[in-house]
C-alpha positions as CSV (number, residue, x, y, z in Angstrom):
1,X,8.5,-33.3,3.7
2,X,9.6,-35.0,7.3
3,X,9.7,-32.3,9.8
4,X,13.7,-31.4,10.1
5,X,15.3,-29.3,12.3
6,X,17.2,-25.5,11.0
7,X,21.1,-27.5,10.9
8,X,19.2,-30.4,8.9
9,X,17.7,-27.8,6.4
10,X,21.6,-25.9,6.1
11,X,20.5,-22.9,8.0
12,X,23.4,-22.4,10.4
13,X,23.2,-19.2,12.7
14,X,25.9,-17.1,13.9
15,X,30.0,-18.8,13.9
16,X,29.7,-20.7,17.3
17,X,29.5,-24.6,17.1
18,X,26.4,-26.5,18.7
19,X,27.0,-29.4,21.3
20,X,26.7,-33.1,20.7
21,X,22.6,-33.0,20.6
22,X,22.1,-29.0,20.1
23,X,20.3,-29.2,23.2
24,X,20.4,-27.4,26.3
25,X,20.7,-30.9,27.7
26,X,24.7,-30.2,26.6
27,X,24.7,-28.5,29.7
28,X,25.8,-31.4,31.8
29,X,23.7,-32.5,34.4
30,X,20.6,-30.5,33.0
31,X,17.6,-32.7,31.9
32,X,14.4,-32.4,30.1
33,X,11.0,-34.2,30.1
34,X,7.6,-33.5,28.6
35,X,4.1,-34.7,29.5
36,X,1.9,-34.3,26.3
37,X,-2.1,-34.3,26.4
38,X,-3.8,-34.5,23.0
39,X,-7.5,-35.4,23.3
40,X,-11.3,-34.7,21.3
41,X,-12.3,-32.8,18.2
42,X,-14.7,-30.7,17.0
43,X,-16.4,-27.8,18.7
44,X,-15.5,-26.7,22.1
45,X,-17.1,-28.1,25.3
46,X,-15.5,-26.6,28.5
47,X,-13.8,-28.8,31.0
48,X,-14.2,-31.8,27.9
49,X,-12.0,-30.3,25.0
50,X,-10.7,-30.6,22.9
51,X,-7.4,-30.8,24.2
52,X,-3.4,-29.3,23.0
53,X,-1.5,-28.9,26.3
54,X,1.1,-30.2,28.3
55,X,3.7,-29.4,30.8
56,X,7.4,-29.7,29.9
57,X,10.3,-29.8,32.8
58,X,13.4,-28.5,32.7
59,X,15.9,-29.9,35.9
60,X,18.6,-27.6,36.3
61,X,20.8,-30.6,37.2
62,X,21.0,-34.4,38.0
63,X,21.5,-34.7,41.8
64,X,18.6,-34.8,43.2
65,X,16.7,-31.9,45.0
66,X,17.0,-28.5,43.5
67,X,15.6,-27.0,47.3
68,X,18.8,-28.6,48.9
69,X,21.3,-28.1,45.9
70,X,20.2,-24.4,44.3
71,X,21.7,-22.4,41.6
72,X,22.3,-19.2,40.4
73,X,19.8,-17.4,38.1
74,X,19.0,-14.3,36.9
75,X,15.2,-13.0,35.1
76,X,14.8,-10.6,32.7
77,X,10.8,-9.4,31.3
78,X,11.0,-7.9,27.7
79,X,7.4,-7.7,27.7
80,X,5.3,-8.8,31.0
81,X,1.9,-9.7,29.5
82,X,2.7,-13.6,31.4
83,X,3.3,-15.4,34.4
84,X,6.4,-17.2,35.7
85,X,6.0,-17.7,39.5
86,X,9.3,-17.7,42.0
87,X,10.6,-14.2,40.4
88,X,10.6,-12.4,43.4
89,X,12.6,-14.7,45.5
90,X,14.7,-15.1,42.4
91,X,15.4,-11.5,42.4
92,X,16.0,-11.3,45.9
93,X,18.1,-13.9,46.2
94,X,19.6,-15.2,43.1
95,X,18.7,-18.3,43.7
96,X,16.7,-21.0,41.9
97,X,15.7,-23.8,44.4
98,X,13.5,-25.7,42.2
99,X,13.0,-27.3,38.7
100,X,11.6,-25.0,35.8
101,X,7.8,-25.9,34.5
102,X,6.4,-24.2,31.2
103,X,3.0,-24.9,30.8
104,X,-0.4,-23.1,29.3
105,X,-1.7,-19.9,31.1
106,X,-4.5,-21.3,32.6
107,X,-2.4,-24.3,34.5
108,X,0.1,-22.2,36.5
109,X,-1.3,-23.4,39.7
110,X,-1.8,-26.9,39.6
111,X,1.8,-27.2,38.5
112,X,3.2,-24.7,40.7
113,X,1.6,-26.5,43.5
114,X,2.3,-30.3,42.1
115,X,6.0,-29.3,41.8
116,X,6.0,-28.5,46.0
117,X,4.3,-31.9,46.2
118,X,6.9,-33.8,43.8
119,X,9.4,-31.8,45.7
120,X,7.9,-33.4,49.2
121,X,7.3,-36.8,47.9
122,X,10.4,-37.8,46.0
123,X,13.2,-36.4,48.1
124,X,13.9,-36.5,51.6
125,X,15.8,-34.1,54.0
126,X,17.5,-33.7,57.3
127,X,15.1,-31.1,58.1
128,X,12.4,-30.3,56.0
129,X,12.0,-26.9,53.6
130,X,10.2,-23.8,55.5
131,X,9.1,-23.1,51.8
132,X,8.9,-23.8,48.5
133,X,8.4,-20.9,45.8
134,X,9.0,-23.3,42.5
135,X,9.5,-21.4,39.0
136,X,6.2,-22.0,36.3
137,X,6.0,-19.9,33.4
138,X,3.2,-20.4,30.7
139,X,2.2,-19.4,27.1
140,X,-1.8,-19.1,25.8
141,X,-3.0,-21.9,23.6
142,X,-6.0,-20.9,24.1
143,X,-6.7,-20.9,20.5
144,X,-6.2,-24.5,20.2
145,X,-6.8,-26.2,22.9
146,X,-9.7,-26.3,26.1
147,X,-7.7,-23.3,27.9
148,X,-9.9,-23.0,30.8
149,X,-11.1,-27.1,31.1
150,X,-8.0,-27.6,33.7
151,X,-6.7,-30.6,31.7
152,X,-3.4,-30.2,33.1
153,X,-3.2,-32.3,36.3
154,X,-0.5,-33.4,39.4
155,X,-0.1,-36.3,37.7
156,X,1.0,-35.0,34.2
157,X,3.9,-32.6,36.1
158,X,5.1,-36.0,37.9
159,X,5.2,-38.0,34.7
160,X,7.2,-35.0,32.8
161,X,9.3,-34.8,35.9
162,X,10.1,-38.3,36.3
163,X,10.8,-39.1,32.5
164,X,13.5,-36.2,32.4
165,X,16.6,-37.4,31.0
166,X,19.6,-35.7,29.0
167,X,20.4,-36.2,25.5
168,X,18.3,-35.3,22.6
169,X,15.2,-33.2,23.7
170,X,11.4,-34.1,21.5
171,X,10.6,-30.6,20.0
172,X,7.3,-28.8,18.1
173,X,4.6,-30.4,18.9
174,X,5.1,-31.4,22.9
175,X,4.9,-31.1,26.4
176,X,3.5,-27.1,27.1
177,X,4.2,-26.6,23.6
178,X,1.4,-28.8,22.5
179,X,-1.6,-25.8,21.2
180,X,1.5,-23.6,20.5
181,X,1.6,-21.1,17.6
182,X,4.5,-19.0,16.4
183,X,4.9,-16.3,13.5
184,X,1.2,-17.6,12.3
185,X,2.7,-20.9,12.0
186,X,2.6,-24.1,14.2
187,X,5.0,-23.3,17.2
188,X,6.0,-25.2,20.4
189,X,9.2,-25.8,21.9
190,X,12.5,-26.1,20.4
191,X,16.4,-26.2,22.1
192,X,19.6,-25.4,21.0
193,X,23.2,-25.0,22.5
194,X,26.7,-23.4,21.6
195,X,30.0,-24.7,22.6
196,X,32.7,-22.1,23.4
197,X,36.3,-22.9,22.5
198,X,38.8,-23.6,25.1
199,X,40.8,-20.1,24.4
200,X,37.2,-18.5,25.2
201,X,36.9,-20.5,28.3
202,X,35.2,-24.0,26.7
203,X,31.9,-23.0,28.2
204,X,28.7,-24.3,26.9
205,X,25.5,-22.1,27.1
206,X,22.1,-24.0,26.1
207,X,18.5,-22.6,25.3
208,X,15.2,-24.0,25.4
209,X,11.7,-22.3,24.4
210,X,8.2,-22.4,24.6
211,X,7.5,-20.3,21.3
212,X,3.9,-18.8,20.6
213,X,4.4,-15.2,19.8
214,X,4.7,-13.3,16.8
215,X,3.2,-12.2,13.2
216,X,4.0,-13.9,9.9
217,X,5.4,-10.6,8.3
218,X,8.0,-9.9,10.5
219,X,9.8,-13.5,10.4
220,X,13.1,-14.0,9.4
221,X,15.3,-17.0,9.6
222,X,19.2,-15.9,9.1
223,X,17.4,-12.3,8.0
224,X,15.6,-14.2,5.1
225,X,12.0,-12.8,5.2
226,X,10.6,-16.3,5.3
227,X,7.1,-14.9,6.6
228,X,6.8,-12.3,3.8
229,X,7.6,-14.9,1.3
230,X,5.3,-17.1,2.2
231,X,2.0,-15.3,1.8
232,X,-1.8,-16.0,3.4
233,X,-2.8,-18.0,0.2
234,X,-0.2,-20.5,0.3
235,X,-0.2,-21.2,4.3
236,X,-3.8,-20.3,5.7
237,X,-3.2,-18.5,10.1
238,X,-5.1,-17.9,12.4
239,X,-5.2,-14.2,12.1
240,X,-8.9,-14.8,10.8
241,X,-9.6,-15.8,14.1
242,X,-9.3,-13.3,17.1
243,X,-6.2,-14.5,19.0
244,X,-3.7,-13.1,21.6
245,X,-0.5,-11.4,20.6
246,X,0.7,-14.7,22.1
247,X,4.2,-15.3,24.2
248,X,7.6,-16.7,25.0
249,X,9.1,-18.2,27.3
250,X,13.4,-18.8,27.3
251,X,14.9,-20.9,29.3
252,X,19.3,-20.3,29.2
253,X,21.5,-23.0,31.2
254,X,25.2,-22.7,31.4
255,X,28.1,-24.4,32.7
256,X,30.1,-21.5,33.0
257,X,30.5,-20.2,36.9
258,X,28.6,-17.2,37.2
259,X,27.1,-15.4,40.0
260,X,23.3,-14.3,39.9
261,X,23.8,-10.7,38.4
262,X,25.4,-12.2,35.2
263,X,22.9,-15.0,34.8
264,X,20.5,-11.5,34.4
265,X,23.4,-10.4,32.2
266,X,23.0,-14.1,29.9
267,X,18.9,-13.6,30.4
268,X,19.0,-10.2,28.6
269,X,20.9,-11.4,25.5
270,X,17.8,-13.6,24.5
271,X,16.2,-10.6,24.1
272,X,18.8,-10.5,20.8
273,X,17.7,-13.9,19.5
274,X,14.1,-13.3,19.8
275,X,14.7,-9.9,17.5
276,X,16.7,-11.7,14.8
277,X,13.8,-13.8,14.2
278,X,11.4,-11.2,14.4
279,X,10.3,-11.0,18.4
280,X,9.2,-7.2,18.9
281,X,7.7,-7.7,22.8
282,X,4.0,-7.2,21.1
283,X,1.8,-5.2,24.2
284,X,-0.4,-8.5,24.6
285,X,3.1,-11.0,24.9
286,X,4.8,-12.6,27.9
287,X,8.3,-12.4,27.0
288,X,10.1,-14.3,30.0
289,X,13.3,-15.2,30.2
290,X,15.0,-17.4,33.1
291,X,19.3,-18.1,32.8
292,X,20.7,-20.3,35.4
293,X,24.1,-21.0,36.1
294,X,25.6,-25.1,37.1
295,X,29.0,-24.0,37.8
296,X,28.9,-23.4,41.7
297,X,27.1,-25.9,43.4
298,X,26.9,-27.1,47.3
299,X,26.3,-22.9,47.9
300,X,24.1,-23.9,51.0
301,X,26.2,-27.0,52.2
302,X,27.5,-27.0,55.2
303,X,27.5,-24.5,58.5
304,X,25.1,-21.2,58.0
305,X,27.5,-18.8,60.1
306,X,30.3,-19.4,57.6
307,X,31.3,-18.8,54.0
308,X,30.9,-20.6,51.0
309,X,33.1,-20.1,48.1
310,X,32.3,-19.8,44.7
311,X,33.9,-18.8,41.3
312,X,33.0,-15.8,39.0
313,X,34.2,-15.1,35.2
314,X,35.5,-11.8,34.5
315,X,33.2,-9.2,33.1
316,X,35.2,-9.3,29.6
317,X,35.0,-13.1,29.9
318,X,31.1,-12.3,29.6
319,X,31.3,-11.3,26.1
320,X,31.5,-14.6,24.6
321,X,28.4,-15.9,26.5
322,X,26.5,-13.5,25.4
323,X,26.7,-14.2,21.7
324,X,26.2,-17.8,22.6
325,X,22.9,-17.5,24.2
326,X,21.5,-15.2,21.7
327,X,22.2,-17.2,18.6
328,X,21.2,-20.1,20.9
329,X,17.5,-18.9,21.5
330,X,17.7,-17.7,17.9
331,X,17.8,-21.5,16.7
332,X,15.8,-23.0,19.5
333,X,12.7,-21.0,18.5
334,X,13.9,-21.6,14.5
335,X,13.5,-25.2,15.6
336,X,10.7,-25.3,17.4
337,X,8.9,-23.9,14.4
338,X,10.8,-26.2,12.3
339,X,9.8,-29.3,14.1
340,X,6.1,-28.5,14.9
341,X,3.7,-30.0,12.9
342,X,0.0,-28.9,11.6
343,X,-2.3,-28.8,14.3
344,X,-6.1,-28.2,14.3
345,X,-7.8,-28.1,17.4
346,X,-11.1,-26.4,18.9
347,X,-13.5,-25.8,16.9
348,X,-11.6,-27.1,13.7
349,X,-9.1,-24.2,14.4
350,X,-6.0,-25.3,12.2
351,X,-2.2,-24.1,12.7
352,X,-0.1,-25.2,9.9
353,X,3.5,-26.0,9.7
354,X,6.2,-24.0,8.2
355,X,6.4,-26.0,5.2
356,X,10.0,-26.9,5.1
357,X,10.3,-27.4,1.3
358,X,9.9,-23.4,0.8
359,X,12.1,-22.6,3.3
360,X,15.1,-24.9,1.5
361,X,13.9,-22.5,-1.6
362,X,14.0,-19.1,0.1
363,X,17.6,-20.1,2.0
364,X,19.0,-20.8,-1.3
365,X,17.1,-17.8,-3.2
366,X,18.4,-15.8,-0.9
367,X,22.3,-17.2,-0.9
368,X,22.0,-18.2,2.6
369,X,22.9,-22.2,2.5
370,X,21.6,-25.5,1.7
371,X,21.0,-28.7,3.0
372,X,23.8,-30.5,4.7
């Protein structure tokens, strides 16, 4: 059946309403853009392919440079078996000064360093950045794709950079989410939002993910045990093949004003999502997770020996968040494993889709919905 994402299938998770696109693009002024690479079959040549890769771009708002304008964000590592460079500044200052890349492990550095050279060639300043220390986190797809043919290029990070709009966000299949696998299926990335009512402040919090962790028998969609279900002789993985545990990367953007300890705070809760699905932080998984902040902006306007004022939510306030992002990164992985679709790749290696048609049968076995 056409690939549909959970809310088209009736899955709803948690009591929290999405935004207009169920995006984290319903986080105003945040935007998205992929750059997708799909080349060659057949058996693997080195530096020739074949290729499942990309770069995908998340802006952390509209205005131009993210150096001049930055935002507060906090990290949190479930599991550190992965990269996402710019941590340490992040930690040390709360800051994040620079759009967020996900890409595959072995193209960290080429799109770290392209990101300084968008940085230098689209935006202009009074007096140029000492620095630049841009955020890129990856995922292996490895399995998949020509991992260690550098087919990620400057070019690719400028075209996923440049195309970043707001709106409705492509998942599965796309941008660093290309060679992705998830739960044994076909993974990739996938977005999803929550609104907050007005009495709880009217906030919205939005997640999106790079999804390629996990076994089959531990997933769950709304605590259905989808991957137990669906056994090895009906949906062939990859677990014939050696592969690595495999990894995630969370990316949580919210309009609410917080300072850079409680975007740590909202980082931690996608720890919650991940488990309802059935994330355990494998030993050989990157489990990254990056929250940023839009509602104090111009922090580094202005004169250096003076203050700059900024809002805070009270810590019961906090509450309410944090159930948003969870069951946000809890339906923006379900999604990306919703939308993605069968895959083969080197060597004739083949990920296959969650077929959708079961999943409509387990939900309803399992009195937990139905189509829309």
């Amino acid at each position: 059946m056409e690939r549909q994402r959970a809310r088209e299938l009736g899955i709803r998770i948690g009591r929290l309403e999405p935004g207009t696109h169920n995006a984290i693009t319903d986080v105003s002024g945040v935007k998205v853009g992929h750059s997708t690479i799909i080349s060659g079959e057949g058996d693997l040549i080195v530096g020739q392919g074949p290729v499942r890769t990309g770069v995908t771009v998340v802006w952390p708002h509209s205005d131009g440079s993210v150096t001049a304008d930055p935002v507060y964000a906090g990290y949190h590592q479930l599991n550190g078996n992965g990269e996402m460079t710019g941590i340490a500044w992040i930690e040390e200052s709360g800051l994040l000064t620079s759009a967020v890349a996900i890409t595959n492990t072995g193209s960290v550095g080429v799109v770290r360093d392209a990101l300084i050279a968008y940085d230098r060639d689209r935006f202009t300043y009074e007096r140029e950045p000492d620095f630049h220390l841009p955020v890129v986190g990856e995922t292996y797809d490895g399995w998949l794709s020509d991992l260690n043919g550098f087919h990620v290029k400057p070019a690719h990070l400028y075209a996923a950079a440049d195309s970043a709009s707001g709106g409705p966000v492509a998942e599965g299949c796309v941008g660093g989410g290309t060679g992705m696998n998830c739960h044994e299926f076909k993974g990739g990335i996938g977005t999803s939002s929550r609104l907050l009512v007005d009495e709880l402040g009217g906030w919205t919090v939005g997640a999106l993910v790079q999804a390629n962790y996990g076994m089959r028998h531990s997933f769950r969609i709304d605590g259905v045990p989808i991957g137990q279900e669906i056994g090895y002789e009906e949906v062939p993985s990859q677990r014939a093949q050696p592969i690595k545990d495999g990894s995630i990367i969370v990316i949580l953007a919210t309009d609410a004003p917080l300072l850079a300890d409680q975007c740590k705070r909202i980082a931690r809760r996608a720890v919650i999502g991940l488990a309802k699905v059935g994330g355990y932080g494998n030993n050989g998984s990157g489990d990254l997770f990056l929250a940023f902040s839009t509602g104090n902006r111009g922090m580094i306007a202005g004169d250096v020996d003076q203050p700059f004022p900024v809002r805070s939510l009270h810590p019961d306030a906090m509450t309410p968040l944090f159930e948003a992002a969870a069951d946000a990164v809890e339906e923006a992985i379900l999604n990306a494993v919703c939308m993605a679709t069968t895959t083969t790749g080197v060597n004739g290696r083949t990920s296959h889709a969650l077929p959708l048609n079961r999943v409509r049968e387990l939900m309803a076995k399992y009195g937990r919905g139905g189509p829309d």
